[in-house]
BADOZA-977438 format. One line per 5 residues: for each residue x, y, z of N, C-alpha, C, O. Coordinates in pm, 1 decimal, decimal comma. Layout:
N
X Y Z X Y Z X Y Z X Y Z ~ ...
***
This chain:
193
987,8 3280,5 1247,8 1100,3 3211,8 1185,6 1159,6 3112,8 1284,7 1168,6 3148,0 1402,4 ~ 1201,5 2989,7 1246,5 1291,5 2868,5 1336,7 1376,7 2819,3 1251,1 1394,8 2851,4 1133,7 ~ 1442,2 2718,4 1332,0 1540,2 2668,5 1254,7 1508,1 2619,9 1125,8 1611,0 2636,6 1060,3 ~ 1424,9 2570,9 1056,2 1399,9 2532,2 903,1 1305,4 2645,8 884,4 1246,4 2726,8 955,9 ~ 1316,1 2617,6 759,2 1271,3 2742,0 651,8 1145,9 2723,4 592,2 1102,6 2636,8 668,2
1075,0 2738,5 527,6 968,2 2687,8 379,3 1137,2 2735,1 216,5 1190,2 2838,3 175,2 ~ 1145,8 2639,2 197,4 1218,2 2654,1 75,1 1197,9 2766,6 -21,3 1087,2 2818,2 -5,3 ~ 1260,1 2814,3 -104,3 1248,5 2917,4 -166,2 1270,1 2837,0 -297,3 1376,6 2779,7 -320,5 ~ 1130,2 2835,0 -408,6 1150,1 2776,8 -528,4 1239,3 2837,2 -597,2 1254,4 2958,8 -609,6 ~ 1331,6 2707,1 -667,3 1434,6 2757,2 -778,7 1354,7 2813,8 -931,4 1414,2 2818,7 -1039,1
1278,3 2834,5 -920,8 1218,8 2861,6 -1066,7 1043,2 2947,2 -1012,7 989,3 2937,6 -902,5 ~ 999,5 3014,8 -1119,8 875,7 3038,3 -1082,8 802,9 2959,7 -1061,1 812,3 2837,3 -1069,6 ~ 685,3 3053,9 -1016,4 554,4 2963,5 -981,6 447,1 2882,6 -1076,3 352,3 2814,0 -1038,1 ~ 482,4 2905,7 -1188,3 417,7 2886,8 -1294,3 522,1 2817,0 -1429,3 504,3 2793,4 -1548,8 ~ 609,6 2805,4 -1354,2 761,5 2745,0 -1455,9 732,4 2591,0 -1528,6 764,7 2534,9 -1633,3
659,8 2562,5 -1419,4 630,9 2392,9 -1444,5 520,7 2399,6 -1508,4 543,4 2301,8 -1579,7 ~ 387,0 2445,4 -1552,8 313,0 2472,0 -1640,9 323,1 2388,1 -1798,4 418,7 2429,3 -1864,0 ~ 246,2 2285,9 -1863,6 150,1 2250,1 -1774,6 167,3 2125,4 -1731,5 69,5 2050,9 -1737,0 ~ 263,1 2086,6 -1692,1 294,0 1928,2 -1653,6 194,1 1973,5 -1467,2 107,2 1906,2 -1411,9 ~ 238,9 2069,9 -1434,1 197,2 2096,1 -1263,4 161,5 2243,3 -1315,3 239,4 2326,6 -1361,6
17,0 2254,0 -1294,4 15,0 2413,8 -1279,3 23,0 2525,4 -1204,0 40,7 2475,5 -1092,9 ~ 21,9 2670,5 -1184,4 114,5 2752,6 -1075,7 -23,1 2732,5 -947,1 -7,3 2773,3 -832,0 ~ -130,4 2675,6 -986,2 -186,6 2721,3 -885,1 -188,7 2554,3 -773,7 -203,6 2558,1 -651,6 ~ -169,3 2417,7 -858,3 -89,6 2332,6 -717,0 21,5 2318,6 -662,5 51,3 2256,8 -560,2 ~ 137,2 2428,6 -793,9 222,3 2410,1 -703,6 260,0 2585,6 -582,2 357,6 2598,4 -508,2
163,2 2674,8 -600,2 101,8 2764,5 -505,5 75,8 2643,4 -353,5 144,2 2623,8 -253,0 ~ -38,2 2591,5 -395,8 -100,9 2556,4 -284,3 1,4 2418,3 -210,5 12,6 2394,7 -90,2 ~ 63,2 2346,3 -320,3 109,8 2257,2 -252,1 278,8 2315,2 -168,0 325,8 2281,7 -59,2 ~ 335,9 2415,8 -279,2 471,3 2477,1 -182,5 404,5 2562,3 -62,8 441,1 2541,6 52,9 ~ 308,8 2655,3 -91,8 294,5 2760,0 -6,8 190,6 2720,6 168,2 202,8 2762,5 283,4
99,1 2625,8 103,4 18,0 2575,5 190,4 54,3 2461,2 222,3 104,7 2469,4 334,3 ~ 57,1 2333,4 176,4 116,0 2185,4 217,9 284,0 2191,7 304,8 319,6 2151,7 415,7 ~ 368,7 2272,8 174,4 503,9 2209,8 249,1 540,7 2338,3 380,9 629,7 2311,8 461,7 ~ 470,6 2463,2 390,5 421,1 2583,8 459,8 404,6 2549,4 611,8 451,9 2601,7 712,7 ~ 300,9 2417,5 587,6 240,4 2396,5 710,7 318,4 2266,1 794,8 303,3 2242,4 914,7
402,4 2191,3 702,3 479,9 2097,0 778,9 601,8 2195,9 842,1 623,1 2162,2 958,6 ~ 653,9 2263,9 816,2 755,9 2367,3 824,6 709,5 2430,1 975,7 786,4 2427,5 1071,8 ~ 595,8 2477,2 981,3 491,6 2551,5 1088,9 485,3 2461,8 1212,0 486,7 2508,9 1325,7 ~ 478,0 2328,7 1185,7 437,7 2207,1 1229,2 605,8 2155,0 1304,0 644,8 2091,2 1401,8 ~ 639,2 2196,7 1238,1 794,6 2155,1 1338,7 834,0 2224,7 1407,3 875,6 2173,2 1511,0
841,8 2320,0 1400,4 864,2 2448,9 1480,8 800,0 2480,0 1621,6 844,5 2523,1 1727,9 ~ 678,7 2440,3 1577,5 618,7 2397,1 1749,4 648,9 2288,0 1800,6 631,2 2290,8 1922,4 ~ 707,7 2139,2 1742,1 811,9 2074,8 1810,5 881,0 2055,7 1862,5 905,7 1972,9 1950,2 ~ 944,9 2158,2 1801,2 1079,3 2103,7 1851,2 1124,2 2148,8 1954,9 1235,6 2110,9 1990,9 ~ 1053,3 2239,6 2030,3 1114,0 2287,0 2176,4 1108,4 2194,1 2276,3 1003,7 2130,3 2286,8
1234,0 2163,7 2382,2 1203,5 2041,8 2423,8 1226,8 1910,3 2384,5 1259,1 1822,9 2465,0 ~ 1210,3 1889,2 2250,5 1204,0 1745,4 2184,1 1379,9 1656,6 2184,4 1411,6 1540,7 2157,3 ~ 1446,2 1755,7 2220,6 1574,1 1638,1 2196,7 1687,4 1682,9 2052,8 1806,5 1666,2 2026,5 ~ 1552,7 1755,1 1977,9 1628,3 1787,0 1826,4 1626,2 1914,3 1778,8 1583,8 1943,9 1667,1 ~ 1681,7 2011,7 1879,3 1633,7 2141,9 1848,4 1779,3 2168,7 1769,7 1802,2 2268,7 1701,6
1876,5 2054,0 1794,5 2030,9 2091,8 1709,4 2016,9 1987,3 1599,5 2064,4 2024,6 1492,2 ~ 1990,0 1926,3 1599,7 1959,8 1767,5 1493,4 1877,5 1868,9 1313,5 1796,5 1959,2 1292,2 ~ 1981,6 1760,4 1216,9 1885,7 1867,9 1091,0 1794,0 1762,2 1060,1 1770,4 1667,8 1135,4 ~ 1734,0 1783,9 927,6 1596,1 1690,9 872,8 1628,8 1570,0 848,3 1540,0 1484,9 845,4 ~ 1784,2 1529,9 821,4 1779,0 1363,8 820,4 1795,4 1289,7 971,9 1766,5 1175,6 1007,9
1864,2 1423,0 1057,1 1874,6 1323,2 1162,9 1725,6 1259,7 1251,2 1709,4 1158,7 1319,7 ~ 1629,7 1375,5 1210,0 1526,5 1396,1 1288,0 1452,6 1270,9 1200,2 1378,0 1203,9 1271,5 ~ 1460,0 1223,9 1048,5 1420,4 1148,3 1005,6 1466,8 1019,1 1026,1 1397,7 918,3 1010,7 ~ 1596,6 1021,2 1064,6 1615,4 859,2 1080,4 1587,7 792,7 1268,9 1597,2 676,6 1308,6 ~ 1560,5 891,0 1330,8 1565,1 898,7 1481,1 1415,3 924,8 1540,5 1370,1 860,5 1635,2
1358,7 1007,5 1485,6 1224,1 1088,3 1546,7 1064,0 949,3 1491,9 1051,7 859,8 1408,3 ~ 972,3 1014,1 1606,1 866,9 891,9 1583,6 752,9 1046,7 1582,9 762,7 1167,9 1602,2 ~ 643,2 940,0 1545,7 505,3 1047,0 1545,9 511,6 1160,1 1487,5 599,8 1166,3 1401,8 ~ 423,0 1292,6 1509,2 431,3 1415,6 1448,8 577,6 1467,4 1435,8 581,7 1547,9 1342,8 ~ 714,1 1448,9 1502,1 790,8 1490,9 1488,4 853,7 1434,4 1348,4 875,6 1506,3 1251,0
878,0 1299,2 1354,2 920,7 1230,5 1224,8 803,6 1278,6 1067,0 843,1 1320,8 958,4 ~ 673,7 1254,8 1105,8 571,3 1317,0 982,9 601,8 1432,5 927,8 604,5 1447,0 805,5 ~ 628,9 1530,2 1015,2 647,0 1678,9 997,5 805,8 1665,8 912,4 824,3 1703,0 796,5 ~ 904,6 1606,9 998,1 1030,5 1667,9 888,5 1058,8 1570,8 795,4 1150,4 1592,9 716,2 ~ 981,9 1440,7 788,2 1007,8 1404,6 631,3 932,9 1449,3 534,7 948,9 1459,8 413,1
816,1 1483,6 635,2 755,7 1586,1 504,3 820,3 1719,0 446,8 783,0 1770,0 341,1 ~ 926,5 1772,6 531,5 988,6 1860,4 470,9 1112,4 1836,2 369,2 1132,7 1886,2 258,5 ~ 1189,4 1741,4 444,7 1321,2 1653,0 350,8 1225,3 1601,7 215,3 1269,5 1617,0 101,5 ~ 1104,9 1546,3 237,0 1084,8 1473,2 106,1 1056,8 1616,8 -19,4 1098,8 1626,5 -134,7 ~ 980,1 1701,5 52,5 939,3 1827,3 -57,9 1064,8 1887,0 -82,2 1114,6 1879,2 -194,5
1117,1 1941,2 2,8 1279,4 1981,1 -51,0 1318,6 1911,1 -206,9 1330,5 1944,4 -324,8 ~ 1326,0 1828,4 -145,6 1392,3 1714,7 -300,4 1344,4 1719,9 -377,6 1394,8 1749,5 -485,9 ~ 1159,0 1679,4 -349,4 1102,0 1650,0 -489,1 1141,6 1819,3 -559,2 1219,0 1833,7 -653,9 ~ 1057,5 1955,4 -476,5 1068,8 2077,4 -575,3 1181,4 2131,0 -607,4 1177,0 2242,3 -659,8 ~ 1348,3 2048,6 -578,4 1458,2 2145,0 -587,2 1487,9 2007,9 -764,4 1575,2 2031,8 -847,8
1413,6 1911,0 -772,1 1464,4 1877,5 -904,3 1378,3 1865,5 -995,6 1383,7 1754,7 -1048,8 ~ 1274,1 1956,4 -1050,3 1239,8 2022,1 -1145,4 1289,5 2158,4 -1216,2 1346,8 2249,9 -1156,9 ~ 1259,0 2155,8 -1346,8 1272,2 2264,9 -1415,8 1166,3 2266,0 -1551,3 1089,5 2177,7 -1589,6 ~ 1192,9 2396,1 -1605,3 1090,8 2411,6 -1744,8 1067,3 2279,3 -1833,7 1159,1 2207,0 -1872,4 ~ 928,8 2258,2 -1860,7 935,9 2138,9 -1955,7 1055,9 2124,2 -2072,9 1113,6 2206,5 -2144,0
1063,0 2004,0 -2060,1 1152,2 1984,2 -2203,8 1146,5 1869,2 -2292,5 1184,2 1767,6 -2234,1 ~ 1108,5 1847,7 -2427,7 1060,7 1735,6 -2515,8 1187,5 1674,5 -2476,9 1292,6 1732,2 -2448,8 ~ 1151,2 1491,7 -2480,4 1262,5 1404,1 -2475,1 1339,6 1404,5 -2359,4 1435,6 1327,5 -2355,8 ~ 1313,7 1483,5 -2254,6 1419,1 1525,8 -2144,5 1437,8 1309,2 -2092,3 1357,9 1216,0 -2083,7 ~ 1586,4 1325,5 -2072,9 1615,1 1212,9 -2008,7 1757,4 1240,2 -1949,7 1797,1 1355,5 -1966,8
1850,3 1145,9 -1876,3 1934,0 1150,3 -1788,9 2081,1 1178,4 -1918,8 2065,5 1201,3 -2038,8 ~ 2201,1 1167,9 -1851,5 2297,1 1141,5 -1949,7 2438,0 1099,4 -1840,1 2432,6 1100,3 -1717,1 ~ 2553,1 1065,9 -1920,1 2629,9 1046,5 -1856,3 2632,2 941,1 -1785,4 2600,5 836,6 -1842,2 ~ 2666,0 937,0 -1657,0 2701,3 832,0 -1544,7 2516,5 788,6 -1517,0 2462,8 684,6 -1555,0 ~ 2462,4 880,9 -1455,9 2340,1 837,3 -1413,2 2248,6 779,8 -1537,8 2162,4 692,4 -1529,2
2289,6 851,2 -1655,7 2193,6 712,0 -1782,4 2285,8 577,6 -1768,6 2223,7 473,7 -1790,9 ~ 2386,4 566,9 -1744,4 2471,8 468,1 -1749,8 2441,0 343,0 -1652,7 2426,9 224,3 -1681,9 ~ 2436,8 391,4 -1559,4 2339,1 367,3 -1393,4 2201,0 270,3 -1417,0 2176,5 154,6 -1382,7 ~ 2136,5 354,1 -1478,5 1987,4 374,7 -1521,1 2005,5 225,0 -1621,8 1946,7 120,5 -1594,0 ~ 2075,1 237,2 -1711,0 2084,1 123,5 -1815,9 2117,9 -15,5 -1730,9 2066,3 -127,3 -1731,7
2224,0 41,1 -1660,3 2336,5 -117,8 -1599,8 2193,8 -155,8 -1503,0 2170,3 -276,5 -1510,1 ~ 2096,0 -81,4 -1416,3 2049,5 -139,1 -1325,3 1905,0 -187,9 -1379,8 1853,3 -281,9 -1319,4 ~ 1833,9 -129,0 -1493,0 1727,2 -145,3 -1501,2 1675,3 -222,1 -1661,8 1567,5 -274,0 -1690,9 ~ 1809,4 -201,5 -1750,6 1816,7 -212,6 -1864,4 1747,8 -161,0 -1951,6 1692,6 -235,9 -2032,1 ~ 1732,3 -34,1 -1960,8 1730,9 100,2 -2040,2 1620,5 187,7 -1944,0 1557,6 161,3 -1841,5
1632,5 315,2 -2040,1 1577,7 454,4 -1955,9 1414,3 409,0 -1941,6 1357,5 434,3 -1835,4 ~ 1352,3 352,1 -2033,6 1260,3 301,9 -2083,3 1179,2 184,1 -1984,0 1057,0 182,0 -1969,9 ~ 1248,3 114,6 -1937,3 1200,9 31,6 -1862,8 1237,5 100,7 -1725,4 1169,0 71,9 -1627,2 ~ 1336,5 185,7 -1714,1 1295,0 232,4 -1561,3 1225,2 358,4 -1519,3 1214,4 418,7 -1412,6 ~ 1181,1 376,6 -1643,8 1064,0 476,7 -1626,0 911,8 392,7 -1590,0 845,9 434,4 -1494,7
870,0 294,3 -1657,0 803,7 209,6 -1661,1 744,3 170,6 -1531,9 630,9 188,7 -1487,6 ~ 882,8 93,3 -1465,5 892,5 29,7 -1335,3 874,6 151,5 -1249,7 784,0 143,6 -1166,6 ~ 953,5 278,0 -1254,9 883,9 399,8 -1159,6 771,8 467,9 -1168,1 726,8 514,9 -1063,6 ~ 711,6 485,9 -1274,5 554,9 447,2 -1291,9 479,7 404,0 -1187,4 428,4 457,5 -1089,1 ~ 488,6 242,0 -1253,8 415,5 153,5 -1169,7 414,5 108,8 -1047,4 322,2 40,0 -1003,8
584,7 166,0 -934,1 547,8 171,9 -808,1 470,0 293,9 -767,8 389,2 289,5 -675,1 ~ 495,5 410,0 -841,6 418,0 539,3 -803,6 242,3 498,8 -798,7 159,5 510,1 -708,2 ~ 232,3 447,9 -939,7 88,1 404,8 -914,3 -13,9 310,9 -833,1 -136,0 323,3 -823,4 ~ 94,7 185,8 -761,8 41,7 117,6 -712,0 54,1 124,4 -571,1 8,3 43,2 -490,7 ~ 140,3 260,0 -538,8 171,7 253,7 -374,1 37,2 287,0 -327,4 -6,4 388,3 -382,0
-63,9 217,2 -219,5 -177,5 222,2 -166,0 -166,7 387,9 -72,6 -71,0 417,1 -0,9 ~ -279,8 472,2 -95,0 -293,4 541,4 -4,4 -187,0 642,9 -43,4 -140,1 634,0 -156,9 ~ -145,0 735,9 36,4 -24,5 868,4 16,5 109,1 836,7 22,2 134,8 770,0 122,4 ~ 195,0 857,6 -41,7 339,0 839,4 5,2 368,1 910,2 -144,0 306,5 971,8 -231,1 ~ 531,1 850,0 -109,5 643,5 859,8 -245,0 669,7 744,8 -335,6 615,1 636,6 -314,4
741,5 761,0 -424,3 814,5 652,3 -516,6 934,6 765,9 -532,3 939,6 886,6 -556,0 ~ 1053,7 629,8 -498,4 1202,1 709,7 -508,0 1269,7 642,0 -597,5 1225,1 530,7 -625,3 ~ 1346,0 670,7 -639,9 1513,4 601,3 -691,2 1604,8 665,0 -612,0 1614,4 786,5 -594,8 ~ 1681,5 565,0 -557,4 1788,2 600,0 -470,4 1921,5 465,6 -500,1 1914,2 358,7 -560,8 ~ 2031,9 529,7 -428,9 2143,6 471,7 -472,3 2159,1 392,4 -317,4 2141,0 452,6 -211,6
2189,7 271,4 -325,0 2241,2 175,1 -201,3 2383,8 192,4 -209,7 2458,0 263,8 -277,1 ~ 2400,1 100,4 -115,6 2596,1 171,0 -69,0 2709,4 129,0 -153,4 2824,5 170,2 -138,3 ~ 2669,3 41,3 -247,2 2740,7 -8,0 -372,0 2718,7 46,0 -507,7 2766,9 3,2 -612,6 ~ 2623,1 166,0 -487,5 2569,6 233,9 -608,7 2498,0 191,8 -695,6 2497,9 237,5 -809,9 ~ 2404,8 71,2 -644,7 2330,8 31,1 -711,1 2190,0 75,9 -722,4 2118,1 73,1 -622,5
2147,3 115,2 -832,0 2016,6 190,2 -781,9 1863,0 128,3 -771,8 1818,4 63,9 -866,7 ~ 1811,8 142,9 -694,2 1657,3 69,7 -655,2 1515,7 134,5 -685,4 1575,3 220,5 -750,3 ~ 1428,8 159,2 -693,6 1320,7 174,9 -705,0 1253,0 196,4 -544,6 1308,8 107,8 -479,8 ~ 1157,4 273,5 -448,2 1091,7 179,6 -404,7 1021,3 293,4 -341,3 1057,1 411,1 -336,1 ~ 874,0 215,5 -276,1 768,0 310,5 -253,0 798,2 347,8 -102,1 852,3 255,9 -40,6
779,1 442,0 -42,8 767,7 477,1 87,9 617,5 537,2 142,7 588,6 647,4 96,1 ~ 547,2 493,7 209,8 401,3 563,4 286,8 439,8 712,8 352,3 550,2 744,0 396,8 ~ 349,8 776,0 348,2 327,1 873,7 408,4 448,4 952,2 397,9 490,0 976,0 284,5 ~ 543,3 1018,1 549,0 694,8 1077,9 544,5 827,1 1003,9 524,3 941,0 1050,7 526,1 ~ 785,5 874,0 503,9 855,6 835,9 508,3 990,5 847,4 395,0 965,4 887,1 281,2
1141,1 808,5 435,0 1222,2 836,6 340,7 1334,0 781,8 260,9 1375,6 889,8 302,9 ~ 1375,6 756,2 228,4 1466,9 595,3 164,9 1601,0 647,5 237,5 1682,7 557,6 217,1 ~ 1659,5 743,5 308,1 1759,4 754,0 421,8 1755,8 624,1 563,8 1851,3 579,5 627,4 ~ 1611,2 592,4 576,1 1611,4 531,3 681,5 1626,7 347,4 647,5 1630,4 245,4 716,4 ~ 1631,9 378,9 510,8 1702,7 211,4 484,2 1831,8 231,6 468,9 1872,1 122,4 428,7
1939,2 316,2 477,1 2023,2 356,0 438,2 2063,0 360,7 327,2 2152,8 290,6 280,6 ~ 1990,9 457,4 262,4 1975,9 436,5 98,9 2012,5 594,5 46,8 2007,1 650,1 156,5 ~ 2040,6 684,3 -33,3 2077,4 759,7 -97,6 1965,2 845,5 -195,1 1991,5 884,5 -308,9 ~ 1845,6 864,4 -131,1 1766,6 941,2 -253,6 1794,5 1047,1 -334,5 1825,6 1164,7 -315,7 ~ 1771,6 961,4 -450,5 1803,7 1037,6 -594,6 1695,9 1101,3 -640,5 1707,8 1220,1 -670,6
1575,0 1038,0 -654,2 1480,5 1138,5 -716,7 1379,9 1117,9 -680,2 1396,6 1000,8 -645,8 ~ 1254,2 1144,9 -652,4 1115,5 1123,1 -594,6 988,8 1185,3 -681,9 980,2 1288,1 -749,0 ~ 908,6 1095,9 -657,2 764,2 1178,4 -705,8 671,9 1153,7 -603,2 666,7 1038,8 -559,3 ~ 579,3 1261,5 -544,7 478,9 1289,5 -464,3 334,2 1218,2 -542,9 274,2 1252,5 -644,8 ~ 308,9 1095,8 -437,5 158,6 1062,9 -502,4 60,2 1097,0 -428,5 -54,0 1074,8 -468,7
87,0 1171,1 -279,1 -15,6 1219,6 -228,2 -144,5 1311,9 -294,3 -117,6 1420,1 -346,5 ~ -256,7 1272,8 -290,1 -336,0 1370,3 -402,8 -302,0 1512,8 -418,9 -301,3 1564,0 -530,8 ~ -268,6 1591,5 -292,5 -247,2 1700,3 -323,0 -149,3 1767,1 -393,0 -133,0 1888,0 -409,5 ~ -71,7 1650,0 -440,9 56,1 1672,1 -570,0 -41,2 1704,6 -729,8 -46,6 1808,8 -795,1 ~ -88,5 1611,1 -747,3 -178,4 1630,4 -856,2 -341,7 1643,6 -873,3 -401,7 1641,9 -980,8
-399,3 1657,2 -741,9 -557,9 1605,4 -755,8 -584,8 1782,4 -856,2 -589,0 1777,2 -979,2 ~ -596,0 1885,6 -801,8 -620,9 1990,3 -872,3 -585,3 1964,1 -1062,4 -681,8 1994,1 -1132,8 ~ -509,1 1933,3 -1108,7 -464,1 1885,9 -1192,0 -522,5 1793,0 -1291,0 -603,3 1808,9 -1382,5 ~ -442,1 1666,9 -1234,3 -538,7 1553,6 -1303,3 -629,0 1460,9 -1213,4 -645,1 1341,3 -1237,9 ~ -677,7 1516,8 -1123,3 -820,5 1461,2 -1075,1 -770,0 1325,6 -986,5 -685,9 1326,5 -896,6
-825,2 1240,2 -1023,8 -791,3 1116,6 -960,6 -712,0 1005,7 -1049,3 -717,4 886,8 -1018,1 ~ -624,4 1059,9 -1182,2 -566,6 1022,1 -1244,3 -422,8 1024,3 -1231,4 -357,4 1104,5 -1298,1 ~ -356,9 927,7 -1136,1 -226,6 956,3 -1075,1 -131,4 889,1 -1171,3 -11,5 916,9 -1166,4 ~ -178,3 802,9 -1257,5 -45,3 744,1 -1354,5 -65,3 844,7 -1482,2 29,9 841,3 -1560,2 ~ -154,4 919,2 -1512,1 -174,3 1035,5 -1626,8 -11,6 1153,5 -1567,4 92,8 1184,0 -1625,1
-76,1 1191,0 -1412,1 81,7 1261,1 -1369,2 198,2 1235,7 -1387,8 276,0 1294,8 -1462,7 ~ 225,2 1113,4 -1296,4 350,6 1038,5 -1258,8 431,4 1030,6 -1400,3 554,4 1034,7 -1398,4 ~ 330,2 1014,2 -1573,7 373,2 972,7 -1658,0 413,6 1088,5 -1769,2 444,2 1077,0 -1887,9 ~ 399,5 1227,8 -1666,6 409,0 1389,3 -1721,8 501,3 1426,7 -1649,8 517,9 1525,3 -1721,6 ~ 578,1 1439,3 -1572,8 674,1 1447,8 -1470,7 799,0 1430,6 -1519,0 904,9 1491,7 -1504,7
760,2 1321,1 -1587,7 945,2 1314,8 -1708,5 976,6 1433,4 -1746,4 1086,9 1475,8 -1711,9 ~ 887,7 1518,6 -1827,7 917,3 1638,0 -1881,8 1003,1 1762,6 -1800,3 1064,7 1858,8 -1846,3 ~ 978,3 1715,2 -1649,4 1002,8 1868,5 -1582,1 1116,5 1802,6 -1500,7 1177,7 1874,0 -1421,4 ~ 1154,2 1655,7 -1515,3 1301,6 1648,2 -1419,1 1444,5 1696,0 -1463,5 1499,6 1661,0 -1567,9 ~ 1498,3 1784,2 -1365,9 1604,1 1857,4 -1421,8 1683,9 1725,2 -1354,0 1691,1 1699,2 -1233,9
1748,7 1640,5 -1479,9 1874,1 1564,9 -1446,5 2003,5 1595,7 -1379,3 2076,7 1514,7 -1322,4 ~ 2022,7 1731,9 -1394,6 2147,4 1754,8 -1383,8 2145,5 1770,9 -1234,4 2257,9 1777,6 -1184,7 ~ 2056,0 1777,7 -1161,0 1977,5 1829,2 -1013,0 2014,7 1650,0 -925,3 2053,7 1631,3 -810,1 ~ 1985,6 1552,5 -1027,2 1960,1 1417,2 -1004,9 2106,1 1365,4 -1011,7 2138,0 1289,6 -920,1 ~ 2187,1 1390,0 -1092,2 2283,3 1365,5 -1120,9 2386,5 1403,0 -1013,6 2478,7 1325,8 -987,5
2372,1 1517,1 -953,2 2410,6 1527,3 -856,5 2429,7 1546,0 -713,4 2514,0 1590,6 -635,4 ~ 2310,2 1490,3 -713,2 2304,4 1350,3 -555,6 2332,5 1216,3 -571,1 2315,3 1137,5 -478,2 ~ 2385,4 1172,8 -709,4 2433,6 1032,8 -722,4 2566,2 1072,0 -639,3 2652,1 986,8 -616,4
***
């Protein structure tokens, strides 16, 4: 045990079924976000950030140290805002309001988050996050990287690294990205605006 944890899923292992089934998100909580967790811990002795938490280490840290804990800040997020599928699931309130004023409807900024998810080259994220005027953006990040280090506010994320969906849907990453609606718990999103 060290200072960070492996997260403890809010829901079963099999909750997300079948948008994500129990056995990638087995391998991707237990083994993927397992081993970045493992991976810091032998870091950090020495390193400067044995008091520092996952954003500081993300907006400050270079090499395996920075890889390792945005890979943990980014999984945090993505698995703490899902829940059970739900037909029609969409935002409400302030953040559909958000969603409308910035993108001009739910519809087109599903669209546009789509299509950075699909076109980011190679592994990373696609976020929506809020800038310091509350305006909200779109945008892809490589590898650990995290929309904190533009000074930006991440609201919601999807994992395009294969091991988010390859078990799943194969090498079909906009088939995922475009199943994922179903399992975002808004209310999770809503409040990190």
């Amino acid at each position: 045990m060290g200072k960070f944890e492996l997260m403890t899923l809010p829901y079963a292992v099999d909750a997300l079924e079948p948008v994500i089934s129990k056995e990638t998100v087995g391998f991707h909580h237990g083994k993927h976000l397992a081993g970045y967790v493992n991976n810091l811990h032998e870091l950090l002795s020495g390193s400067g950030f044995e008091d520092a938490t996952l954003e500081e280490i993300v907006c400050k840290a270079s090499g395996g140290m920075l890889n390792n804990a945005g890979q943990i800040l980014n999984h945090n997020l993505y698995f703490e805002q899902f829940c059970a599928p739900q037909a029609d699931n969409a935002p409400s309130g302030k953040l559909a309001e958000a969603i409308v004023r910035d993108f001009g409807s739910f519809e087109a900024f599903k669209e546009a988050f789509q299509k950075k998810g699909a076109t980011l080259f190679g592994s990373g994220w696609v976020w929506l996050s809020a800038d310091q005027d509350g305006k909200l953006v779109i945008t892809q990040e490589a590898n650990a990287a995290n929309p904190i280090q533009k000074g930006l506010k991440p609201l919601l994320t999807f994992d395009v690294w294969e091991h988010a969906y390859y078990l799943d849907y194969q090498n079909r990453r906009p088939d995922h990205l475009a199943a994922l609606w179903q399992i975002i718990d808004w209310q999770v999103i809503a409040g990190r605006m």
